[in-house]
KEDOVO-128513 format. One record per residue: x, y, z of N, C-alpha, C in turn. Coordinates in steps of 0.02 Angstrom, whole numbers, padded with zeros to 5 digits, always signed. Layout:
XYZXYZXYZ...
***
This chain:
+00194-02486+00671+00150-02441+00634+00191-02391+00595+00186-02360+00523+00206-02320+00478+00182-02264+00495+00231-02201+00500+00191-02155+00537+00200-02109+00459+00162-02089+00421+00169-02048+00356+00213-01988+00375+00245-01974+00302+00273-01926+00338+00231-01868+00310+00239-01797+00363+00182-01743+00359+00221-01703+00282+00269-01695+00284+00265-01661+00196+00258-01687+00165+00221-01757+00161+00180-01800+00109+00112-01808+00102+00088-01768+00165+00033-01769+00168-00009-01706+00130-00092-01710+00123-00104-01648+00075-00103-01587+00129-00089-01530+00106-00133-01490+00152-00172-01491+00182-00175-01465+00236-00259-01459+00277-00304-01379+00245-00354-01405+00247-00389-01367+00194-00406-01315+00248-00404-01250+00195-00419-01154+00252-00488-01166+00267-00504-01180+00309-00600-01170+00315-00605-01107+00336-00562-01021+00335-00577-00978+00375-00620-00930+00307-00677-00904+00344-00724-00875+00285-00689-00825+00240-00681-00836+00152-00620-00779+00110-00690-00707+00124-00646-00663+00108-00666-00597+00108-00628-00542+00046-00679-00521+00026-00646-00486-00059-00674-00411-00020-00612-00368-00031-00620-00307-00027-00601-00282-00081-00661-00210-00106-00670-00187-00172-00657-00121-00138-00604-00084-00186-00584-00016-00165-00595+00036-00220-00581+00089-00219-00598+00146-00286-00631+00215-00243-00596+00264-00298-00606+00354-00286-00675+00353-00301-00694+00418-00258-00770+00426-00273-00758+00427-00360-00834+00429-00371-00847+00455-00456-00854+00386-00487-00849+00391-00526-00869+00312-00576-00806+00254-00539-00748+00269-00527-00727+00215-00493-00780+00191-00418-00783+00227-00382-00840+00195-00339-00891+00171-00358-00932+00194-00405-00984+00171-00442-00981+00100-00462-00902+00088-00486-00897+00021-00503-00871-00025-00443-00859+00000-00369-00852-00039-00307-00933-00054-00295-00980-00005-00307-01042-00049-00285-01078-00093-00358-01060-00083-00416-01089-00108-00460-01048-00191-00452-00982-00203-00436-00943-00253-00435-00972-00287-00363-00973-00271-00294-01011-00288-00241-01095-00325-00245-01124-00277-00283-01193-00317-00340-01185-00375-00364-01143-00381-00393-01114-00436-00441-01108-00488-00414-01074-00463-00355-01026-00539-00302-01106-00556-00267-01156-00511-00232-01218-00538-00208-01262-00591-00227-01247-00655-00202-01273-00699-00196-01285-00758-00157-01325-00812-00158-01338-00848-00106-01260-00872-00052-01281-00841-00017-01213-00859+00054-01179-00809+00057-01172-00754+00007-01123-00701+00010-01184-00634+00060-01111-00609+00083-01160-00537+00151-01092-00480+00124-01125-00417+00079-01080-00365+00079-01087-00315+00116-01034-00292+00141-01029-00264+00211-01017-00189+00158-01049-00117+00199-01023-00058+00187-01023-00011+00225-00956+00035+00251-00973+00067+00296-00953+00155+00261-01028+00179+00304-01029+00270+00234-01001+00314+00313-00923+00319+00289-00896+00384+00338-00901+00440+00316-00942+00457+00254-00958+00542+00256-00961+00565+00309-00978+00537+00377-00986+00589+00444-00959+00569+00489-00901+00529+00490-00838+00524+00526-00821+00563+00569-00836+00634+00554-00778+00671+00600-00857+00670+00644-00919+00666+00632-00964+00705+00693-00988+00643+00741-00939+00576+00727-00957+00495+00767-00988+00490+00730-01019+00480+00671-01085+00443+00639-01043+00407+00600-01067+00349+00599-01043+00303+00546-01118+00258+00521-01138+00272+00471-01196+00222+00423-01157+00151+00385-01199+00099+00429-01165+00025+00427-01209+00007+00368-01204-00036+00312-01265-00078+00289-01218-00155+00268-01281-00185+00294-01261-00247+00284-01321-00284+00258-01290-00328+00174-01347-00337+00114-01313-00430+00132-01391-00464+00108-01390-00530+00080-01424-00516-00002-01426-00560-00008-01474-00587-00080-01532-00591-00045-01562-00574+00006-01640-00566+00022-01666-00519+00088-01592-00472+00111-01607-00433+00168-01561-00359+00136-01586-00312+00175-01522-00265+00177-01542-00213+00247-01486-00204+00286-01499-00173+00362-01438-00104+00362-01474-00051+00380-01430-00016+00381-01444+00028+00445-01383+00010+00476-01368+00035+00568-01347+00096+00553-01350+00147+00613-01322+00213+00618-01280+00203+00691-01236+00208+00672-01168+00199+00728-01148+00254+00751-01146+00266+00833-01119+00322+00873-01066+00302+00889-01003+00326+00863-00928+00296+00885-00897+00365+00920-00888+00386+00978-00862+00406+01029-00812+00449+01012-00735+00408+00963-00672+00441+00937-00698+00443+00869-00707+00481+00800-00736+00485+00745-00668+00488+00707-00651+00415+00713-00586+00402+00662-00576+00343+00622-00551+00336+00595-00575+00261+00543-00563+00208+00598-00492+00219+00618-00457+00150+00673-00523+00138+00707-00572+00179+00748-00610+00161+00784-00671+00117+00757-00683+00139+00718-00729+00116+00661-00719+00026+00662-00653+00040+00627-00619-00046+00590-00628-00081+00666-00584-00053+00740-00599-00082+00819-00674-00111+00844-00714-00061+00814-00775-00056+00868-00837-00098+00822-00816-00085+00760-00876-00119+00711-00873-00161+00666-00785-00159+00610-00780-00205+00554-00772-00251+00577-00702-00254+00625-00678-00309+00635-00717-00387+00690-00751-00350+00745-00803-00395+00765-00855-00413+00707-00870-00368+00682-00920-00372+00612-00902-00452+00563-00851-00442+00544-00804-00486+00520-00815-00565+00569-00790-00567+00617-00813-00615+00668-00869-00654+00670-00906-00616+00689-00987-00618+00703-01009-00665+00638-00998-00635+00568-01008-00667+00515-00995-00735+00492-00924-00740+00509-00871-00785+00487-00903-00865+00522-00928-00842+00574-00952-00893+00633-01014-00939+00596-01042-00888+00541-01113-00924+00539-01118-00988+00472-01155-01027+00492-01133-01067+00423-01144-01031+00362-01208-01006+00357-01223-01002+00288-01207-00926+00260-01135-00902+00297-01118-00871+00255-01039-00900+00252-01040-00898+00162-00979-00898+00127-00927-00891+00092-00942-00794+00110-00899-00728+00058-00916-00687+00105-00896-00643+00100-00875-00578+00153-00858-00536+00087-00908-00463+00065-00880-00444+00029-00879-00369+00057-00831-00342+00059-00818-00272+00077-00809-00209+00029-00869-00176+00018-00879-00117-00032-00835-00079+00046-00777-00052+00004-00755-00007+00079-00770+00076+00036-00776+00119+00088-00792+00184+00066-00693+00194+00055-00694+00262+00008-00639+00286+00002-00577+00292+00075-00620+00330+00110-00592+00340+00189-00548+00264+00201-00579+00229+00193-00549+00134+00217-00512+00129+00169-00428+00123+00181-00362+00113+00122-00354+00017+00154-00360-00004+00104-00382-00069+00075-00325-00096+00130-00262-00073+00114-00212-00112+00145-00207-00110+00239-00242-00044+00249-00239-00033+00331-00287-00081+00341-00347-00075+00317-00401-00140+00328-00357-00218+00342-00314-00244+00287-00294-00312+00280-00250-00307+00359-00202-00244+00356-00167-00259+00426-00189-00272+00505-00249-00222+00475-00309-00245+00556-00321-00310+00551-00351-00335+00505-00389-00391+00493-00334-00479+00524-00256-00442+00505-00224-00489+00531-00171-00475+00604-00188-00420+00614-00152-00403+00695-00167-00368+00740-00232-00324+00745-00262-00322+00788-00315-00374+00811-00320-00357+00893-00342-00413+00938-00395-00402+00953-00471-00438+00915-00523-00417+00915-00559-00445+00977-00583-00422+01037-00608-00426+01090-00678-00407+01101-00711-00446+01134-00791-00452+01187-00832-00485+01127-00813-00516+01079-00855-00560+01035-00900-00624+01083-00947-00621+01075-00993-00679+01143-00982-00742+01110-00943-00802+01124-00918-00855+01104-00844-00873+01067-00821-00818+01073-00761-00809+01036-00686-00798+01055-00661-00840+01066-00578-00817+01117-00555-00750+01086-00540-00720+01124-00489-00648+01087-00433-00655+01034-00442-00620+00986-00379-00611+00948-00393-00595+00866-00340-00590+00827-00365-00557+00777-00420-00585+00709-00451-00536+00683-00510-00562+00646-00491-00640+00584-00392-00631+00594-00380-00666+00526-00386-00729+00553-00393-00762+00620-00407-00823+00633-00485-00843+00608-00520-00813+00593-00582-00841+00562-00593-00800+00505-00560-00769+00461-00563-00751+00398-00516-00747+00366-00490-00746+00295-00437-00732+00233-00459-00696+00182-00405-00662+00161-00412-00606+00115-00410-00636+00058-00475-00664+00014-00471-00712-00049-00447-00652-00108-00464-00582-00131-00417-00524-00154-00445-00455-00126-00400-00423-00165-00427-00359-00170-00438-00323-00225-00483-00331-00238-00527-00291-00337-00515-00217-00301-00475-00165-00363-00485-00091-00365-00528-00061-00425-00573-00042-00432-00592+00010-00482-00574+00067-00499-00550+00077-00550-00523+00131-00571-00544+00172-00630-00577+00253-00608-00595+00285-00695-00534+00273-00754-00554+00230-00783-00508+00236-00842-00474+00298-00870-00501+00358-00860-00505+00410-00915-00467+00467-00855-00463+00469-00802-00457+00494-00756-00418+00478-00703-00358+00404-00696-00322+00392-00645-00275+00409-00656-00255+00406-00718-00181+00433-00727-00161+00484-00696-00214+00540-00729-00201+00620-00709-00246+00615-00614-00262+00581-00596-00278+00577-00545-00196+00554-00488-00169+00501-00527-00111+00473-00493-00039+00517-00487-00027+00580-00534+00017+00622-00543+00004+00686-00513-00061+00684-00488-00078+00765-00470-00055+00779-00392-00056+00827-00382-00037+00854-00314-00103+00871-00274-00157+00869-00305-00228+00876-00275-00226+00869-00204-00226+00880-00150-00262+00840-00090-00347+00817-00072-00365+00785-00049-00416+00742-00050-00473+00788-00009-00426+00861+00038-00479+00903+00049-00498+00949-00007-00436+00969-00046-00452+01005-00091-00500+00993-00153-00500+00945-00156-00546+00901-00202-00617+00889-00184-00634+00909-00113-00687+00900-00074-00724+00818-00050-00664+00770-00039-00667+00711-00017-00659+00684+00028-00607+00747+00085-00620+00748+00153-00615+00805+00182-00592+00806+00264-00588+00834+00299-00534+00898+00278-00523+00965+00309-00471+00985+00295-00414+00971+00329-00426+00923+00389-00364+00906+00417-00335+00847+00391-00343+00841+00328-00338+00763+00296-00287+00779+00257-00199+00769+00285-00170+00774+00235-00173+00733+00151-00183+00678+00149-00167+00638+00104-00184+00694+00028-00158+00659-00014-00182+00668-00100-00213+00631-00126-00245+00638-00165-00283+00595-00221-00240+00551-00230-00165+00582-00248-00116+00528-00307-00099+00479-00254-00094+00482-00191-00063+00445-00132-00115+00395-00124-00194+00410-00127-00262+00352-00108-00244+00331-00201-00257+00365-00248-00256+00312-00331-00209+00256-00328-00135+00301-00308-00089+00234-00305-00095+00197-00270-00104+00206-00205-00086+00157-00176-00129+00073-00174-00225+00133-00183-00269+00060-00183-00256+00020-00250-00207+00036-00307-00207-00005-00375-00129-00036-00342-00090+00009-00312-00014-00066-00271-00025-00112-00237-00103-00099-00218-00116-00154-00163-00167-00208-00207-00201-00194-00257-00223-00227-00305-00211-00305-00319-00278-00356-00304-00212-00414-00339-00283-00419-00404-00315-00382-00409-00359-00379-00497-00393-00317-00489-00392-00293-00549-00393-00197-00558-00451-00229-00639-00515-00167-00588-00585-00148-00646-00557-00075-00681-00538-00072-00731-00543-00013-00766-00604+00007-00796-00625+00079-00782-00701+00096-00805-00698+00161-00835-00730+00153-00868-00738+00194-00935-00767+00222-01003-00790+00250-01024-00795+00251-01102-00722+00223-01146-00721+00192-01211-00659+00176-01222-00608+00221-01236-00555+00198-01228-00488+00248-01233-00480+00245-01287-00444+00288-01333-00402+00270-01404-00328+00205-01396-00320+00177-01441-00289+00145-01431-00215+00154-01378-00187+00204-01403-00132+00219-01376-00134+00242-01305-00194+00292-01285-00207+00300-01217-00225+00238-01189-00247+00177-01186-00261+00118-01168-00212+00090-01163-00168+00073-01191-00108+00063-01196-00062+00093-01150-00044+00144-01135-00002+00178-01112-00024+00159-01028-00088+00180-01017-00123+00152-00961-00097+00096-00933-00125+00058-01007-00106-00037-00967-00023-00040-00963+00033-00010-00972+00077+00003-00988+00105+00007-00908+00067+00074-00863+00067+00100-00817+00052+00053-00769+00019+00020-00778-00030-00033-00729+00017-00104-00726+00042-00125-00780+00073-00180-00778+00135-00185-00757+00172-00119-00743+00223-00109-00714+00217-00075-00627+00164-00069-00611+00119-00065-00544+00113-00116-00506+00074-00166-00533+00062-00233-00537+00045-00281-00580+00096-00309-00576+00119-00351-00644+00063-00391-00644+00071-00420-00591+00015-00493-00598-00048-00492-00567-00057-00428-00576-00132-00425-00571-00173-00430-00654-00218-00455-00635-00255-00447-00720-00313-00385-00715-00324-00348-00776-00355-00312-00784-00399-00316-00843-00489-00288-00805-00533-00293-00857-00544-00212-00864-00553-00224-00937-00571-00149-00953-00646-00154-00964-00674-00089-00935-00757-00120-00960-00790-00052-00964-00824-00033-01031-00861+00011-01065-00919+00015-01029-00953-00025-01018-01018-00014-01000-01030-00055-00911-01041-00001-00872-01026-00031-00812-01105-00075-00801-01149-00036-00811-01230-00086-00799-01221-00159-00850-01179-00147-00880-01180-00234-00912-01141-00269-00871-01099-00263-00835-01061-00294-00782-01114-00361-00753-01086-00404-00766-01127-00465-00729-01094-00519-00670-01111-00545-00620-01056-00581-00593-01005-00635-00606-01034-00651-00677-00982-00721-00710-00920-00655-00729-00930-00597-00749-00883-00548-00762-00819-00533-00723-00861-00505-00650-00838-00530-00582-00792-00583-00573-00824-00648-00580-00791-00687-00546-00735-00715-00590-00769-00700-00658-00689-00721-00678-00619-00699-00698-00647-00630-00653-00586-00581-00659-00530-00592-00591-00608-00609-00546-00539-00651-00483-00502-00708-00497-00536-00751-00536-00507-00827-00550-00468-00817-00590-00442-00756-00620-00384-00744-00661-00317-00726-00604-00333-00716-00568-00273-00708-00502-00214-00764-00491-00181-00745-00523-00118-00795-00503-00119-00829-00432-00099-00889-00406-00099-00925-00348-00066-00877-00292+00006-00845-00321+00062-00808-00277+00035-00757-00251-00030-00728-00282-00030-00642-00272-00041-00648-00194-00038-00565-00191-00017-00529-00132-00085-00542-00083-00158-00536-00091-00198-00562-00054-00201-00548-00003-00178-00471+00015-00191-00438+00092-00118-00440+00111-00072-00467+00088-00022-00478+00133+00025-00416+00147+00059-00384+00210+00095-00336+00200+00158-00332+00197+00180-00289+00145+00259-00297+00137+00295-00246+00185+00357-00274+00220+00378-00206+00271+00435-00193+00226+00465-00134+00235+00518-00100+00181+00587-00139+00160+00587-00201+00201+00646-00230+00179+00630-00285+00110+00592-00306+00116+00562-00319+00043+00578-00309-00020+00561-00363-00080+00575-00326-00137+00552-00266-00166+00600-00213-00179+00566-00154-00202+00510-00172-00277+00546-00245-00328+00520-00236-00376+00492-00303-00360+00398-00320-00358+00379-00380-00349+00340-00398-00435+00329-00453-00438+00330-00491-00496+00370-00499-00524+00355-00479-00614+00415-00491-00633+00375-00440-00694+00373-00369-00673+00366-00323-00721+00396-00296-00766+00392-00279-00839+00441-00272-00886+00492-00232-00877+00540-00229-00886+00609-00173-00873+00633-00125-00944+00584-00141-00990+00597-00105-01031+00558-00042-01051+00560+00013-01076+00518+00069-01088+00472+00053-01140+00378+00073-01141+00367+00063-01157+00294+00128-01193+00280+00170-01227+00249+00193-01228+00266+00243-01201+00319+00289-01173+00363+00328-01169+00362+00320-01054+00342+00240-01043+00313+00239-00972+00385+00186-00949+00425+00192-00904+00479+00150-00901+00480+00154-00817+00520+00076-00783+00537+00065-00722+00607+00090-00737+00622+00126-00665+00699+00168-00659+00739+00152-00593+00784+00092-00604+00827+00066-00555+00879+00108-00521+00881+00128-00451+00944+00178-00460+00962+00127-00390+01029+00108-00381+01052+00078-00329+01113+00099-00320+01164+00111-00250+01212+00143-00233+01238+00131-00174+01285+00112-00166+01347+00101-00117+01384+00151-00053+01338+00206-00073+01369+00265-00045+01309+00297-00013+01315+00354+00036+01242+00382+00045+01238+00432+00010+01190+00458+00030+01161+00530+00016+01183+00588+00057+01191+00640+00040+01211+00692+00054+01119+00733+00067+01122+00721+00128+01037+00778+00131+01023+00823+00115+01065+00873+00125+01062+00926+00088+01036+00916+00005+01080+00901-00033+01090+00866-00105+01017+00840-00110+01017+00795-00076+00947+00748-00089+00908+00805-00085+00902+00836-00034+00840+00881-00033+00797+00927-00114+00860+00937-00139+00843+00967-00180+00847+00925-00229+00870+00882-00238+00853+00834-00287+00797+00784-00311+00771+00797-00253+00697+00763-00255+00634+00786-00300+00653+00838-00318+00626+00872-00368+00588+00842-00431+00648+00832-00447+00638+00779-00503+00578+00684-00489+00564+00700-00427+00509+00643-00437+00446+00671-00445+00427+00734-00447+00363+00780-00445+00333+00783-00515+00382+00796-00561+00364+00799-00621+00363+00738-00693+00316+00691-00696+00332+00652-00752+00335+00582-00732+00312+00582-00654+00332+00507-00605+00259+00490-00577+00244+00440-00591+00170+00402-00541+00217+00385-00467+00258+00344-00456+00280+00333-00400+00335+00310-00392+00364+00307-00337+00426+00298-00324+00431+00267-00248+00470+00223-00230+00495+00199-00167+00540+00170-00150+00588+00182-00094+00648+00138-00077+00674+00136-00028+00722+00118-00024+00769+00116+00052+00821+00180+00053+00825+00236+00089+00896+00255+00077+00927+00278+00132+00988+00283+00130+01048+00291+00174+01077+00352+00163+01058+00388+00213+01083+00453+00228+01151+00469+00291+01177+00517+00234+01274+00523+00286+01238+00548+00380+01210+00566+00363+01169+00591+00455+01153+00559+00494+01129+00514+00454+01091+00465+00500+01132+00387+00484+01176+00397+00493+01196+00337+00471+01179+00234+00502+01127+00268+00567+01100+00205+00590+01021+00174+00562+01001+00235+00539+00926+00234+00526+00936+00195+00447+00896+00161+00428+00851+00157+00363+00798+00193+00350+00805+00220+00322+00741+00292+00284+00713+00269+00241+00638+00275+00233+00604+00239+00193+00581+00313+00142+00566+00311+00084+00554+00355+00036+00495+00324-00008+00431+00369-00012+00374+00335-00051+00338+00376-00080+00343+00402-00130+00299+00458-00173+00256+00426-00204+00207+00469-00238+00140+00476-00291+00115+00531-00311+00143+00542-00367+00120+00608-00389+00167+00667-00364+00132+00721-00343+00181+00773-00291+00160+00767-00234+00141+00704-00203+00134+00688-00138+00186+00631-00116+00254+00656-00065+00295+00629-00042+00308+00618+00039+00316+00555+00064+00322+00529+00127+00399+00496+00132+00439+00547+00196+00525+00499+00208+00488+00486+00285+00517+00448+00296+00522+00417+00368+00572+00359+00371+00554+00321+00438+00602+00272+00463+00593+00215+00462+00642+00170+00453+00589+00099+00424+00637+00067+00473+00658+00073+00541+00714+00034+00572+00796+00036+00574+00832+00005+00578+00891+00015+00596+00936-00039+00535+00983+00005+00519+01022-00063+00463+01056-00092+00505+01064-00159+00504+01080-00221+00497+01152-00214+00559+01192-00182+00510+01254-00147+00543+01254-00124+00592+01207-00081+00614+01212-00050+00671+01163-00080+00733+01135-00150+00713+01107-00177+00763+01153-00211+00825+01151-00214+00881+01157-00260+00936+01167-00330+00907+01203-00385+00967+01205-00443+00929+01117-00482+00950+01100-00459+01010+01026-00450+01018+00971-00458+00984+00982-00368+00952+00929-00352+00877+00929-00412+00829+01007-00417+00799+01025-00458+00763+00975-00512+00756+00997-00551+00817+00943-00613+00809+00877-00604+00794+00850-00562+00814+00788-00534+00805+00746-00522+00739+00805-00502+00699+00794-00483+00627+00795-00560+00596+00727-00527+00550+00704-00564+00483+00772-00595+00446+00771-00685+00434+00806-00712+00423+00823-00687+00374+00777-00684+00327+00783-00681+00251+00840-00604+00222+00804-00565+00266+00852-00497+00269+00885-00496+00286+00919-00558+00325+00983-00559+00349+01040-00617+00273+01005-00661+00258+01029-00666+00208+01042-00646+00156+01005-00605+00116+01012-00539+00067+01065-00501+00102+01055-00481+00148+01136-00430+00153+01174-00463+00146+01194-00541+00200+01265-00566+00178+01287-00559+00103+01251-00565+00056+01273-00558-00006+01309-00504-00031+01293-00448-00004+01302-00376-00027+01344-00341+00043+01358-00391+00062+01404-00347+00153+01451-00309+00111+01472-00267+00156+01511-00213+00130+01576-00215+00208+01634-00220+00200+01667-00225+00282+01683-00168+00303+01662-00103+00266+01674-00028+00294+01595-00039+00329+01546-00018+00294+01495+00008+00283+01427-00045+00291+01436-00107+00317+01395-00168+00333+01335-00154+00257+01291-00169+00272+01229-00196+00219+01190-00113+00211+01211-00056+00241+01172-00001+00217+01202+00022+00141+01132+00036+00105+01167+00056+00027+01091+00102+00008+01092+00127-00051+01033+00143-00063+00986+00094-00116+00925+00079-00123+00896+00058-00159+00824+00109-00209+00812+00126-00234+00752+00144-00259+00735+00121-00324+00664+00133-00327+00604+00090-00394+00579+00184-00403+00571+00198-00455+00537+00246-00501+00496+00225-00560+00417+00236-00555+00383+00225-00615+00358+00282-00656+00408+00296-00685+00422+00366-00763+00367+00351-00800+00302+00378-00818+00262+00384-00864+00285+00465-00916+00302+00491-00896+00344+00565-00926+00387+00598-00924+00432+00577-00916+00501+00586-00903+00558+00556-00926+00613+00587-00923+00684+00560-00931+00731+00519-00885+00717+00441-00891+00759+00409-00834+00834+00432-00829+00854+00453-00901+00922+00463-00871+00923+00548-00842+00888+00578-00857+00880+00643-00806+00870+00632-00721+00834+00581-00706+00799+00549-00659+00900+00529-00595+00905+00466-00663+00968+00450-00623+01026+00537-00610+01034+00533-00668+01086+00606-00636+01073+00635-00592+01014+00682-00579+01000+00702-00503+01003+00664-00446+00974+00587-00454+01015+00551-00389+01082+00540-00366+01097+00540-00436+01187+00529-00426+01232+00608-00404+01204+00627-00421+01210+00713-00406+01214+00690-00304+01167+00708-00288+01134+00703-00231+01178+00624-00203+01229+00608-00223+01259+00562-00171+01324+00596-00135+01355+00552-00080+01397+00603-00068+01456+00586-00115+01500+00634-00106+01588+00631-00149+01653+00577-00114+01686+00572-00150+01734+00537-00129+01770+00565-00053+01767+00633-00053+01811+00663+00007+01750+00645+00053+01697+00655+00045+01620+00668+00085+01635+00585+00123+01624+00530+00062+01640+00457+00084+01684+00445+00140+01732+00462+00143+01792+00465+00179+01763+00505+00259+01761+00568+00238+01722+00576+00299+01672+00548+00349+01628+00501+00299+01596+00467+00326+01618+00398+00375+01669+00386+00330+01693+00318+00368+01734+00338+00424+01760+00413+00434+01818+00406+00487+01793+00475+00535+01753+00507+00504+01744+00558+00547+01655+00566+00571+01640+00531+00571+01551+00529+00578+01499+00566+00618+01558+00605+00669+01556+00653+00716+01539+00711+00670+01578+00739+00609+01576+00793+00569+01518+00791+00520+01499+00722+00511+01461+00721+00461+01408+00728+00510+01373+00733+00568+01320+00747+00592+01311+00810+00613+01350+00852+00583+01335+00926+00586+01313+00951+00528+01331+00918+00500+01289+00947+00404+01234+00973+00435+01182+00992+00369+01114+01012+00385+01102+00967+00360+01031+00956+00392+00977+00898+00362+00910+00918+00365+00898+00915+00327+00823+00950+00287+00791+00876+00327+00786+00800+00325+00755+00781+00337+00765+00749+00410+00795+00799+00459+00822+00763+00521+00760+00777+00557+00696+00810+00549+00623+00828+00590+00584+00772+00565+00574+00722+00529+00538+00659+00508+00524+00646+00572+00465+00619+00591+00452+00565+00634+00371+00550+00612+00364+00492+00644+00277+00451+00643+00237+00475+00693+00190+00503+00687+00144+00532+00728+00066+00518+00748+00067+00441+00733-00020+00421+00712-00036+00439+00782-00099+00431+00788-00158+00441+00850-00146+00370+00893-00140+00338+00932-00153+00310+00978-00167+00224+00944-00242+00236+00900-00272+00194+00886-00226+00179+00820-00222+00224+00772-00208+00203+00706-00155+00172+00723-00100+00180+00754-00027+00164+00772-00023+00088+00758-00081+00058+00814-00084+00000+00801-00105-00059+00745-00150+00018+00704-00185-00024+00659-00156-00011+00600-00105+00051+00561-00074+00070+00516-00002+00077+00516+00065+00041+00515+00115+00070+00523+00131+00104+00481+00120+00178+00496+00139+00212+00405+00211+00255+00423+00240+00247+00393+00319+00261+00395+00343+00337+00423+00279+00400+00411+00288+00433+00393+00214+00495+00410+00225+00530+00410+00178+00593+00414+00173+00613+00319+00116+00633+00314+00140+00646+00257+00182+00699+00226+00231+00692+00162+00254+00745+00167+00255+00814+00099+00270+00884+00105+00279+00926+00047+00311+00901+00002+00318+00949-00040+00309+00920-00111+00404+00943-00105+00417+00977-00067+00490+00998-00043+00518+00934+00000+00480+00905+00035+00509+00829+00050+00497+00878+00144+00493+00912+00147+00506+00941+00228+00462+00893+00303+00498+00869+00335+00435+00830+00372+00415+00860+00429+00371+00840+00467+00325+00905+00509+00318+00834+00546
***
């Protein structure tokens, strides 16, 4: 008997139910998460929405719509925090659904509070339990993230994505809510794999400059611009998803060793909006850095990277701005300073990328960062980083005296991760958030 061979064979086809989550700031971008959710409503599709306006007092308002029902539960949740929420209601929610035949879309209008990407990480690693017929484990064995659509005010993200606003100050949450506006704008359009721009129309050049901004965000996402949101129809909809490249991102999460630059976004300046490569062999001087960071506050949508600090010379520090809202934390241990243990442990792929770039003083730690300049001077940008590295005598120190170099000051030696219990599991976020001084608490 010929036994075929299996990489000749076709795929086995995903039967796990797709699920489109639609994200966007209150105001006309939300407007266009439920006008786009409308759209997707139809025979077999169930859009899920959950209203945490009253989060902090346990209330959570569930509704869940067909094309011929709509039910809306009032939920007493015990801990009044999103994690509990996504634990106690989406993610069985999700389940429950996925199970039934005749549904075959899962569409998630998420309220602002729900950051698109913490959703996808629950969805694929927390362990959803007491479902009646259902073995334990996470929701992604019976669902996939087919994308994630963001809405965005046309007229209003930019200056939404650069501001220092916070999201209490703005009156969008809690006051114990550190985040910013610019930290929720960016991040739900990085996580984007197709972006609704909404609007009255721009002038040419503001449209431009925008799409400018966006395409160097995410390259391969496609973007509809649309004037009139009540004309929105679902062939509109849908063929803004079917414009989605095969590769895109589709929930998936990137951990910091990753490419800083994904697609293949233009590298040239455009509209006075440019990507700003700064990479380096040497560390940072904390001090230096501290004050050099400055320069991402003014004239920058975002910024993120890897860097290597003379103090810490075991840690990888992760660095991720938006606007004048900045987060350092720890993204693990370089390479170098792992065990032969760890070693094995670590991601192949990151282990191959360093061999390329080993260094025999200084193993695979170097710095990396991505800057997206909509107003600013990249080469102002680079000088202050280069500023902020250490010196040749500093270098030296580093390699032979490492004892001395951990007496410096370090502005960022108080960083640590501090989630609640629940989120921990459901968000790895690098970081507390941080001042606009970079100080971590």
């Amino acid at each position: 008997m010929v036994v075929p061979d299996p990489a000749l064979l076709p795929p086995e086809p995903d039967r796990r139910t797709p699920v489109v989550l639609v994200a966007g700031l209150p105001g006309r971008a939300a407007a266009g998460v439920d006008r786009a959710a409308d759209a997707l409503l139809g025979d077999g599709v169930v859009v899920v929405r959950h209203e945490l306006s009253e989060l902090r007092e346990g209330v959570v308002r569930r509704t869940v719509r067909t094309a011929t029902d709509t039910r809306t539960t009032v939920l007493e949740l015990a801990h009044g925090c999103v994690s509990c929420t996504l634990r106690a209601d989406l993610l069985p929610l999700l389940c429950t659904l996925a199970a039934r035949e005749s549904v075959r879309r899962i569409v998630l209008a998420l309220d602002p509070a729900f950051e698109a990407e913490a959703v996808c990480q629950a969805i694929g690693d927390v362990v959803v339990t007491g479902v009646v017929g259902r073995v334990d484990g996470p929701a992604g064995r019976d669902v996939r993230v087919e994308a994630v659509l963001t809405c965005l005010d046309s007229q209003e993200w930019l200056s939404d994505a650069t501001g220092d606003e916070t999201l209490a100050e703005r009156g969008l949450a809690a006051a114990d809510d550190d985040r910013t506006v610019a930290q929720v704008a960016v991040g739900q359009v990085d996580f984007a794999d197709a972006v609704l721009a909404i609007g009255p129309a721009l002038d040419a050049m503001e449209q431009a400059r925008l799409g400018a901004v966006l395409t160097r965000l995410v390259p391969d996402a496609p973007v509809a611009w649309i004037d009139d949101l009540a004309a929105v129809a679902a062939t509109d909809i849908e063929a803004l998803l079917a414009r989605i490249p095969a590769g895109s991102r589709r929930g998936r999460i990137f951990d910091a060793h990753a490419p800083l630059l994904r697609g293949q976004p233009p590298l040239t300046a455009e509209y006075g909006v440019s990507l700003v490569e700064f990479a380096a062999s040497r560390p940072f001087h904390p001090g230096r850095l501290h004050d050099a960071l400055d320069v991402l506050f003014e004239g920058v949508v975002t910024a993120r990277g890897r860097l290597w600090l003379a103090t810490q010379p075991d840690e990888v520090v992760w660095l991720e701005s938006a606007g004048g809202g900045l987060r350092v934390g720890g993204a693990g241990r370089w390479l170098a300073a792992m065990s032969e243990d760890e070693l094995a442990q670590a991601d192949p792929t990151r282990r191959a990328l360093a061999a390329l770039r080993w260094d025999d003083r200084f193993g695979d730690r170097d710095v990396s960062l991505v800057i997206l300049a909509h107003d600013a001077d990249p080469a102002e940008i680079r000088r202050a980083l280069h500023w902020a590295l250490v010196e040749d005598d500093e270098l030296r120190l580093v390699e032979r005296a490492p004892e001395r170099v951990a007496l410096w000051d370090d502005p960022f030696g108080d960083w640590h991760a501090d989630p609640c219990d629940d989120a921990g599991e459901l968000v790895d976020e690098v970081a507390e958030p941080k001042s606009r001084r970079g100080e971590g608490k």
